[in-house]
C-alpha atoms as a printed R data frame, in Angstrom:
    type eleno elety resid chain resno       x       y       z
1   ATOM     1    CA   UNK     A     1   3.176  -6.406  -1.834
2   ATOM     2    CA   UNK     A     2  -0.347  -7.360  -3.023
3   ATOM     3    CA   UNK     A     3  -3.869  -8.104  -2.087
4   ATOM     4    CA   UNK     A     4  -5.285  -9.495  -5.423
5   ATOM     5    CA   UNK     A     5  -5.098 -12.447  -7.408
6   ATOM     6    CA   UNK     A     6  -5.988 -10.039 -10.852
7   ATOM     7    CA   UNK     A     7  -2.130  -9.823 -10.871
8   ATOM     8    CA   UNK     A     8  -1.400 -13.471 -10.124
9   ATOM     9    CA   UNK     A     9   0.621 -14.629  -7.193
10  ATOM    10    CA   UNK     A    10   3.189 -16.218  -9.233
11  ATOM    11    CA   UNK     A    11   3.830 -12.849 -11.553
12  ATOM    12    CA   UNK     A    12   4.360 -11.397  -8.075
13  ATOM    13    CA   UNK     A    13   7.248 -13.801  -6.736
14  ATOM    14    CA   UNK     A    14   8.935 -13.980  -9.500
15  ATOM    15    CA   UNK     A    15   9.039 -10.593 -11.418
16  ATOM    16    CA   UNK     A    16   8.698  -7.825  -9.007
17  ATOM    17    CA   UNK     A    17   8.772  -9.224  -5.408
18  ATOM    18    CA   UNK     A    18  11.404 -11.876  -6.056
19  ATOM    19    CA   UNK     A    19  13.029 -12.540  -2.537
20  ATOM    20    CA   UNK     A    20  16.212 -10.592  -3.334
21  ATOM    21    CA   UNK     A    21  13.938  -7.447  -5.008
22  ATOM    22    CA   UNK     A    22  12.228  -7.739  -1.333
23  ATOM    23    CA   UNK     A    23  15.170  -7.247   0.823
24  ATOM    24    CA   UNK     A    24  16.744  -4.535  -1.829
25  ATOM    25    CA   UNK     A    25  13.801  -2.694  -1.376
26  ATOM    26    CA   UNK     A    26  13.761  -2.825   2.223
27  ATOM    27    CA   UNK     A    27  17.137  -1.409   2.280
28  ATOM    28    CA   UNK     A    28  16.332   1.327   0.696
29  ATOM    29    CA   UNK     A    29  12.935   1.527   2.542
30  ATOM    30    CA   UNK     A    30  14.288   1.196   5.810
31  ATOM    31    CA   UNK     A    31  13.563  -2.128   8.332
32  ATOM    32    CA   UNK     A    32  10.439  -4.219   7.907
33  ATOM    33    CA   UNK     A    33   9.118  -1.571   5.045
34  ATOM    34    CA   UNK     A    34   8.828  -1.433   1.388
35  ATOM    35    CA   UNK     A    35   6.750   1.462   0.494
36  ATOM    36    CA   UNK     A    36   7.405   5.011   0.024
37  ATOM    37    CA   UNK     A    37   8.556   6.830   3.163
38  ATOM    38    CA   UNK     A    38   9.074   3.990   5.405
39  ATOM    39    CA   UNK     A    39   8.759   3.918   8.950
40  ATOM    40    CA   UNK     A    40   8.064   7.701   9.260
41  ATOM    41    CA   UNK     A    41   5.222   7.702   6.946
42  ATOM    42    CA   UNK     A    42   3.292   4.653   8.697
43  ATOM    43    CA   UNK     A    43   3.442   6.383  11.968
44  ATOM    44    CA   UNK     A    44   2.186   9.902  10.387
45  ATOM    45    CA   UNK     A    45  -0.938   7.871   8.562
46  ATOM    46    CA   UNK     A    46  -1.922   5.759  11.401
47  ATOM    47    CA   UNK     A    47  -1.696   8.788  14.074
48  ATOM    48    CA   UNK     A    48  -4.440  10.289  11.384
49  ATOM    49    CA   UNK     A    49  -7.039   7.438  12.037
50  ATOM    50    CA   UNK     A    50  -6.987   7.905  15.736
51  ATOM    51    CA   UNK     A    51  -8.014   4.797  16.861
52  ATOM    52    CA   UNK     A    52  -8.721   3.285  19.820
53  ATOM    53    CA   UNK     A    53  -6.873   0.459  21.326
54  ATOM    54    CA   UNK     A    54  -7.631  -2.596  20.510
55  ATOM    55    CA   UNK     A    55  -9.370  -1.797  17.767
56  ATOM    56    CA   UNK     A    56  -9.267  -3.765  14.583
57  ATOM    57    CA   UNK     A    57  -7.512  -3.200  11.585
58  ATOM    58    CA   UNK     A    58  -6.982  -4.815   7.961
59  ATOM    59    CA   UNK     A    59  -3.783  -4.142   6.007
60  ATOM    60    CA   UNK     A    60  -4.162  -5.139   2.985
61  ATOM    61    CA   UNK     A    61  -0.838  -5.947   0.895
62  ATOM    62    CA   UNK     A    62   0.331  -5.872   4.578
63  ATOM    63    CA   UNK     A    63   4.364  -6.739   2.696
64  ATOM    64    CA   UNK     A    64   6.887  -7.297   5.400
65  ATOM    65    CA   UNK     A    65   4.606  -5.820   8.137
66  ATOM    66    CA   UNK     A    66   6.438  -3.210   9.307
67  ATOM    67    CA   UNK     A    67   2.477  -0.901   9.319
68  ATOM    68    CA   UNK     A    68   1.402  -3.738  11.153
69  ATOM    69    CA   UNK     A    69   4.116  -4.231  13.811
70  ATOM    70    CA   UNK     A    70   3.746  -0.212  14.225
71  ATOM    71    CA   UNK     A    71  -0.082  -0.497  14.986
72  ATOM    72    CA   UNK     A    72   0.027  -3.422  17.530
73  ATOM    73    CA   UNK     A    73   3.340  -2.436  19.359
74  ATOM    74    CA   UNK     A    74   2.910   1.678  19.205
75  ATOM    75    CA   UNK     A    75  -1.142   2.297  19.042
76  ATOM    76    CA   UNK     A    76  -1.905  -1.045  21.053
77  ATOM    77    CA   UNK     A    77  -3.953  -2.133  17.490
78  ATOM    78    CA   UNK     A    78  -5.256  -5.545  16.388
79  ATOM    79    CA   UNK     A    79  -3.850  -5.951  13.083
80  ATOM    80    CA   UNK     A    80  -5.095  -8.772  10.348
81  ATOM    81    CA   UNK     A    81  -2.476  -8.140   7.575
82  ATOM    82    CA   UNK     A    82  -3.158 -10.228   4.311
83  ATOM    83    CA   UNK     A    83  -0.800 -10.232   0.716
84  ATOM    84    CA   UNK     A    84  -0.851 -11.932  -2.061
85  ATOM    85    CA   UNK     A    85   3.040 -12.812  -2.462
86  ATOM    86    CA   UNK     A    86   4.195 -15.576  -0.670
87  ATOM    87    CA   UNK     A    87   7.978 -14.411  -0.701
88  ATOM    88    CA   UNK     A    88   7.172 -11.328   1.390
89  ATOM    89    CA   UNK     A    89   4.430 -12.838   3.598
90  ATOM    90    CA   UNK     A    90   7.376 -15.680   4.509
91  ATOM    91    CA   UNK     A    91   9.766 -12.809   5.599
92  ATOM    92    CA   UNK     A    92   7.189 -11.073   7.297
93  ATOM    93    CA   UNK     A    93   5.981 -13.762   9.611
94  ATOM    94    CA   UNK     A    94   9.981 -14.385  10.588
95  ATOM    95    CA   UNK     A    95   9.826 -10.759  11.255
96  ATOM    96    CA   UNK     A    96   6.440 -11.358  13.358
97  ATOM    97    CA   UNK     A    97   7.825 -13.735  15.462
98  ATOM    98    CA   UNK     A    98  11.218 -11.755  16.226
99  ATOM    99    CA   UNK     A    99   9.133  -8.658  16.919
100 ATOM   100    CA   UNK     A   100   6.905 -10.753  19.673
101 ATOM   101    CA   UNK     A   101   3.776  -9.799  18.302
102 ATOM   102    CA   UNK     A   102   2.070 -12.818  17.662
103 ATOM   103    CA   UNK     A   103  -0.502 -12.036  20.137
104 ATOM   104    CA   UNK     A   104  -1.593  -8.734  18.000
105 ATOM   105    CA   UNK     A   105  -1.072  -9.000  14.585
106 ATOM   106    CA   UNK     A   106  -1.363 -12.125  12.147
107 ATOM   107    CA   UNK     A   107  -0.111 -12.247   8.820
108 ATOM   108    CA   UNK     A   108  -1.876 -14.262   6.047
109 ATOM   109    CA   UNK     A   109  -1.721 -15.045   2.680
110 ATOM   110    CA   UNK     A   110  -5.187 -13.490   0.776
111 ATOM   111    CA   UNK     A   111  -6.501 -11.982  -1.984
112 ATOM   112    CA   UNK     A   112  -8.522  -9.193  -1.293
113 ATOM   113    CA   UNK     A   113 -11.292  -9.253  -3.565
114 ATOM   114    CA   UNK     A   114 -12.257 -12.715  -2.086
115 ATOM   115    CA   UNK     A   115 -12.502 -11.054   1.484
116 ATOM   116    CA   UNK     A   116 -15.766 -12.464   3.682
117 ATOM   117    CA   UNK     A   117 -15.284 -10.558   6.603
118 ATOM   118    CA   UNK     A   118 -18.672  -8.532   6.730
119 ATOM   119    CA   UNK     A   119 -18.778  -6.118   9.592
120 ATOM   120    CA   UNK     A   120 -15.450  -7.303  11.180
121 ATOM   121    CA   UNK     A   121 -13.026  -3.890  11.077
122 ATOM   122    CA   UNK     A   122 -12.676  -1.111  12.338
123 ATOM   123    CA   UNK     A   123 -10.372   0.181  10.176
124 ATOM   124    CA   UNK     A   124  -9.102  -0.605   6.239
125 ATOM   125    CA   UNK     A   125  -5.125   0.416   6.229
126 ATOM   126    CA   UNK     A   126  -2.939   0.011   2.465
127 ATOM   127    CA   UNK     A   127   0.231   1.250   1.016
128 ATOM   128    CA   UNK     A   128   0.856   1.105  -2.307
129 ATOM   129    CA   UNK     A   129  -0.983  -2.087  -3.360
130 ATOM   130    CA   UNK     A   130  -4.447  -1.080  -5.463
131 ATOM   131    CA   UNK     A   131  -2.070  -0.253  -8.275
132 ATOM   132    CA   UNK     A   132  -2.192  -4.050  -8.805
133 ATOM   133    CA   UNK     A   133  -6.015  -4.507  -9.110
134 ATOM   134    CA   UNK     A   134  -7.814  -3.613 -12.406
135 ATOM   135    CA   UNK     A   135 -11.651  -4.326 -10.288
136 ATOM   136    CA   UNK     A   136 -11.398  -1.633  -8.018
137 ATOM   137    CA   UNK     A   137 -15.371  -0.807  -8.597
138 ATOM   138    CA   UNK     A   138 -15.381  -4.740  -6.611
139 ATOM   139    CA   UNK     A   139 -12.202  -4.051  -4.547
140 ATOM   140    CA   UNK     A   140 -14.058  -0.951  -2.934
141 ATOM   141    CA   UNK     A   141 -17.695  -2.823  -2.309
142 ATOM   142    CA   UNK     A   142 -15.405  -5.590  -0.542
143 ATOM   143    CA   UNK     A   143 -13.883  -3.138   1.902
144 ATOM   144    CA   UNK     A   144 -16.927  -1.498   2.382
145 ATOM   145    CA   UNK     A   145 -18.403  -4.283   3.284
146 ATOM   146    CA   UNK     A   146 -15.832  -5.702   5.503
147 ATOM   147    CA   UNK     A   147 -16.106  -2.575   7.907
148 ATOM   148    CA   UNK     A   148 -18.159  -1.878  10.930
149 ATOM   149    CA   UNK     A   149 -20.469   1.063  10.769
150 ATOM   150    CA   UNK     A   150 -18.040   4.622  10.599
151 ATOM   151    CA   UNK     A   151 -15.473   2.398  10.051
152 ATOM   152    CA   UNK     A   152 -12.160   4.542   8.399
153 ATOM   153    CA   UNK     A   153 -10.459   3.395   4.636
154 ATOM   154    CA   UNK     A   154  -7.051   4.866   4.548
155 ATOM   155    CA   UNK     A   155  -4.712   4.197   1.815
156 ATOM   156    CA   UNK     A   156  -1.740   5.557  -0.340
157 ATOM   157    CA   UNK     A   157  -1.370   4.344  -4.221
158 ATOM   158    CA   UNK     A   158   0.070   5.257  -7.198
159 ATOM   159    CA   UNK     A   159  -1.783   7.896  -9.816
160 ATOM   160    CA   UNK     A   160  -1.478   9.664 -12.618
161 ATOM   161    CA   UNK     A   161  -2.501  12.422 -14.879
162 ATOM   162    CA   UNK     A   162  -4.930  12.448 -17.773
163 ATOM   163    CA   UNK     A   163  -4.058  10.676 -20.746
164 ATOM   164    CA   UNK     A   164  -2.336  10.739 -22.826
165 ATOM   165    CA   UNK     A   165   0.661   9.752 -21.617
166 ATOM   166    CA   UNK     A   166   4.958  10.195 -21.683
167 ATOM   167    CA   UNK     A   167   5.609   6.641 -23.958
168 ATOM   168    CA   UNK     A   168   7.954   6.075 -21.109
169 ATOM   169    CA   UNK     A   169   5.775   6.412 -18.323
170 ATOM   170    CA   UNK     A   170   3.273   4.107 -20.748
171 ATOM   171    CA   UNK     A   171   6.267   1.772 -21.203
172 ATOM   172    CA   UNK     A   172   6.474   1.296 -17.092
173 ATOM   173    CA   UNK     A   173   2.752   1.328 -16.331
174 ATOM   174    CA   UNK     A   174   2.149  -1.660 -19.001
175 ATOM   175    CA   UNK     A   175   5.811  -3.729 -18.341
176 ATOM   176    CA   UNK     A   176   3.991  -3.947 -14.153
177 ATOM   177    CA   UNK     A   177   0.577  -4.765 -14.950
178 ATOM   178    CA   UNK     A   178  -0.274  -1.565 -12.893
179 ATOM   179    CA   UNK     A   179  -3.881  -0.502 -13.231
180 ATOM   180    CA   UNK     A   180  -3.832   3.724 -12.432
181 ATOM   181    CA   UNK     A   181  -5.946   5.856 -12.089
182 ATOM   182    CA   UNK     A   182  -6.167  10.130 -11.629
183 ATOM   183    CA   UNK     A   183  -7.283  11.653  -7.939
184 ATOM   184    CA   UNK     A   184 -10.484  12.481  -9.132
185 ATOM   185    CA   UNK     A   185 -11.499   9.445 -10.690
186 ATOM   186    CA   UNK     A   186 -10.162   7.143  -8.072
187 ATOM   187    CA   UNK     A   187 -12.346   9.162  -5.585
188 ATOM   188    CA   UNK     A   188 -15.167   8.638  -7.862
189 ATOM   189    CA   UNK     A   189 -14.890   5.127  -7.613
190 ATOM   190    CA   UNK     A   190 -14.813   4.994  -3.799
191 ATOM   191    CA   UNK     A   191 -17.786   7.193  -3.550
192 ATOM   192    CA   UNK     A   192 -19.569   5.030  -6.073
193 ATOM   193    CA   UNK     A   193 -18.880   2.388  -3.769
194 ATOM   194    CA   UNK     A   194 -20.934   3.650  -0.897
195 ATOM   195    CA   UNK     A   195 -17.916   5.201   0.954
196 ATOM   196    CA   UNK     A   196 -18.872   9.154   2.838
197 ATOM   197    CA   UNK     A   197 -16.452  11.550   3.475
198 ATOM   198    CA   UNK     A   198 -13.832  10.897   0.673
199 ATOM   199    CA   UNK     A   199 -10.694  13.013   0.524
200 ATOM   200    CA   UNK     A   200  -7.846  12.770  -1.589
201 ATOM   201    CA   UNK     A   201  -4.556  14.276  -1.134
202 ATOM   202    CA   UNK     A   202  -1.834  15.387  -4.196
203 ATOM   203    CA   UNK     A   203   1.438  13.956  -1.966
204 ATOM   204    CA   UNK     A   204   3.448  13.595  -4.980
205 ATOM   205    CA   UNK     A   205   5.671  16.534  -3.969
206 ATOM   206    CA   UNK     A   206   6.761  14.573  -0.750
207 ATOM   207    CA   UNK     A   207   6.876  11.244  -3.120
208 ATOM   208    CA   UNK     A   208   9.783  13.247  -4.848
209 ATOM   209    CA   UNK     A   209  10.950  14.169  -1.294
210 ATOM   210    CA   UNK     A   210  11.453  10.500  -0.442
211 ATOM   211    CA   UNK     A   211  12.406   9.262  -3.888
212 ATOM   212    CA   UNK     A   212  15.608  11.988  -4.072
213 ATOM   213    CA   UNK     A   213  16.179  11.224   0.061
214 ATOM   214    CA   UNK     A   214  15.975   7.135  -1.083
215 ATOM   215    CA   UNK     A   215  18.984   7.945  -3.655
216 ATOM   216    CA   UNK     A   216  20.635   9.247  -1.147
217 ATOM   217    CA   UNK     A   217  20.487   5.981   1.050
218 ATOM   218    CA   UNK     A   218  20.958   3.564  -2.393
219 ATOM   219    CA   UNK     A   219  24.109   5.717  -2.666
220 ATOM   220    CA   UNK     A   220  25.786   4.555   0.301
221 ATOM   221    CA   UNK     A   221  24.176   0.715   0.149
222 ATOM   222    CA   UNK     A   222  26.650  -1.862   0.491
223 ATOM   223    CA   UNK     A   223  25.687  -3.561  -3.014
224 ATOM   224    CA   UNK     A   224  27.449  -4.222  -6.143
225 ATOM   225    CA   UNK     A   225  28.400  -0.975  -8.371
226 ATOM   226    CA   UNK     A   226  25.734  -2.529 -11.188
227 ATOM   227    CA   UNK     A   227  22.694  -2.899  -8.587
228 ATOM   228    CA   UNK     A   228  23.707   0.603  -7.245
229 ATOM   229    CA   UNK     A   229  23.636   2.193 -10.734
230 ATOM   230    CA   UNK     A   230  20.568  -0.076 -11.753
231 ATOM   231    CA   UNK     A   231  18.512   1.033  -8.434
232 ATOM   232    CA   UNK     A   232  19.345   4.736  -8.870
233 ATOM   233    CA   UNK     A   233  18.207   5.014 -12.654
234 ATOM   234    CA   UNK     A   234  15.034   3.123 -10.979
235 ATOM   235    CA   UNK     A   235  14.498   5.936  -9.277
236 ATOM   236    CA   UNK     A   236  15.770   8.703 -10.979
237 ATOM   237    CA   UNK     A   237  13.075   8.194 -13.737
238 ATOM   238    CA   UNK     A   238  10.603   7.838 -11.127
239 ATOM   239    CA   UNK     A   239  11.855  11.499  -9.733
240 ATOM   240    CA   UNK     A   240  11.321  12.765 -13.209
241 ATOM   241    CA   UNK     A   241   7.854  10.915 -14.080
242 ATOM   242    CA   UNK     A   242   6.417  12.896 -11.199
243 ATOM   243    CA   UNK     A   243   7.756  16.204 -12.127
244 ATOM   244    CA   UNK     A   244   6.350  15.577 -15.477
245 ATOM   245    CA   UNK     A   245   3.017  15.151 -14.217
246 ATOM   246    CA   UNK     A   246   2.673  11.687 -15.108
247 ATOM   247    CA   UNK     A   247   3.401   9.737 -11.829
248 ATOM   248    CA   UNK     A   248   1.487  10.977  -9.198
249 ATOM   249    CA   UNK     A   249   0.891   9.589  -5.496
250 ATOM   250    CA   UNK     A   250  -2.404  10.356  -3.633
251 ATOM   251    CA   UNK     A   251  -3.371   9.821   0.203
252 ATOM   252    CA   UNK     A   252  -7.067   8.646   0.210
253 ATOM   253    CA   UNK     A   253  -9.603   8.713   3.244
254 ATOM   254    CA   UNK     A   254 -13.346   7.844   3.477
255 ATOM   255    CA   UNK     A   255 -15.946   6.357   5.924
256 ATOM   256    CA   UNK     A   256 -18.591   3.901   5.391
257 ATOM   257    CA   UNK     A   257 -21.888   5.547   6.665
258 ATOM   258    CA   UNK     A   258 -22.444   5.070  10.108
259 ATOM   259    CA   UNK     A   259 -26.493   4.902  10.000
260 ATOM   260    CA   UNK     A   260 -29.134   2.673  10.284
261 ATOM   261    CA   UNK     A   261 -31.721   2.510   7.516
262 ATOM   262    CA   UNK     A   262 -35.469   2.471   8.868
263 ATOM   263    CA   UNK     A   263 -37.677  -0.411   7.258
């Protein structure tokens, strides 16, 4: 899943989120997810914005919806989900339709850093996807922008440590087009961005949690022996990235200021 064109939609659909890559992932994942933690971890994030229903939310790099489809059927949300791959976005509106949800959620292909939506959210929701956009310093002014006054950003992603580092780690970083960054500068970059009350949280220990829980599940997949071995050396060196310090995951909040300037 992705929300910019930096990558390039085609890179997308046919490298990393290749139809068949989807549904592998979402095996692992668990039904209409593909990001760390599944189900369980969308309903523990979007408990922590506390919204209202009805209120409006923007998922950006929405993938196969399954945040979405949580927010309009469990918190009574209305959800504008946008991504940049095609493959996923044409899975995820089957999925919309079987789920009933038409009336709350809709699912659109976008790229974020085009976004002209001034004033229109409540909310900013993403998992995982800001790892694909090398702009962020534009990427945050757009979401600021794009929320109401107090509005909430909420969003996992991929770190990492300082520089420099593991030529493995280097190796996978490059061979994605990932753009990372460390806690601290990544909340830098929001703040610069206009953003109040930033907080960043070090969840890489529970990204090991649900990488060695996920090799559990690919163990007892029913796929081919050479997908099963492929899948759990996929994660295995993930497992041992993060204990190196390398790969790190980080759960960011913020608000955009909810005052009026005088003239």
């Amino acid at each position: 899943m992705a929300g910019s064109s930096e990558v390039g939609q085609e890179f997308l659909d046919t490298a990393q989120y290749e139809t068949s890559s989807i549904l592998q992932y979402e095996s692992v994942y668990g039904e209409d997810f593909v990001s760390p933690g599944g189900r369980a971890m969308a309903i523990e994030l979007i408990g922590q914005l506390g919204l209202i229903a009805d209120s409006r939310v923007l998922d950006v790099g929405c993938g196969l919806g399954g945040s979405a489809f949580v927010m309009a059927r469990d918190y009574g949300l209305n959800v504008d989900g946008i991504d940049l791959s095609k493959n996923m976005l044409a899975l995820a509106n089957a999925k919309l339709v079987g789920h009933g949800l038409e009336g709350r959620v809709r699912l659109e292909w976008g790229d974020c850093l085009e976004l002209d939506r001034p004033g229109c959210y409540d909310a900013i929701y993403s998992r995982d996807v800001f790892l694909h956009i090398r702009d962020k310093t534009r990427l945050f002014g757009v979401l600021n922008k794009s929320l109401r006054a107090g509005g909430q950003l909420l969003f996992t992603d991929y770190c990492c440590g300082p520089q420099p580092w593991a030529e493995d780690f280097a190796r996978y970083v490059d061979g994605r087009g990932y753009c990372l960054h460390t806690f601290a500068d990544y909340a830098g970059l929001i703040s610069g961005a206009g953003f109040e009350r930033v907080v960043y949280r070090d969840f890489t220990a529970r990204f090991i949690e649900i990488l060695e829980a996920d090799i559990e599940t690919i163990g007892g997949m029913d796929i081919d022996d050479v997908s099963r071995v492929e899948l759990e050396r996929c994660w295995r060196q993930k497992v041992s990235r993060s204990r190196a310090g390398d790969h790190r995951w980080g759960l960011f909040t913020a608000r955009k200021a909810d005052r009026t300037e005088i003239l």
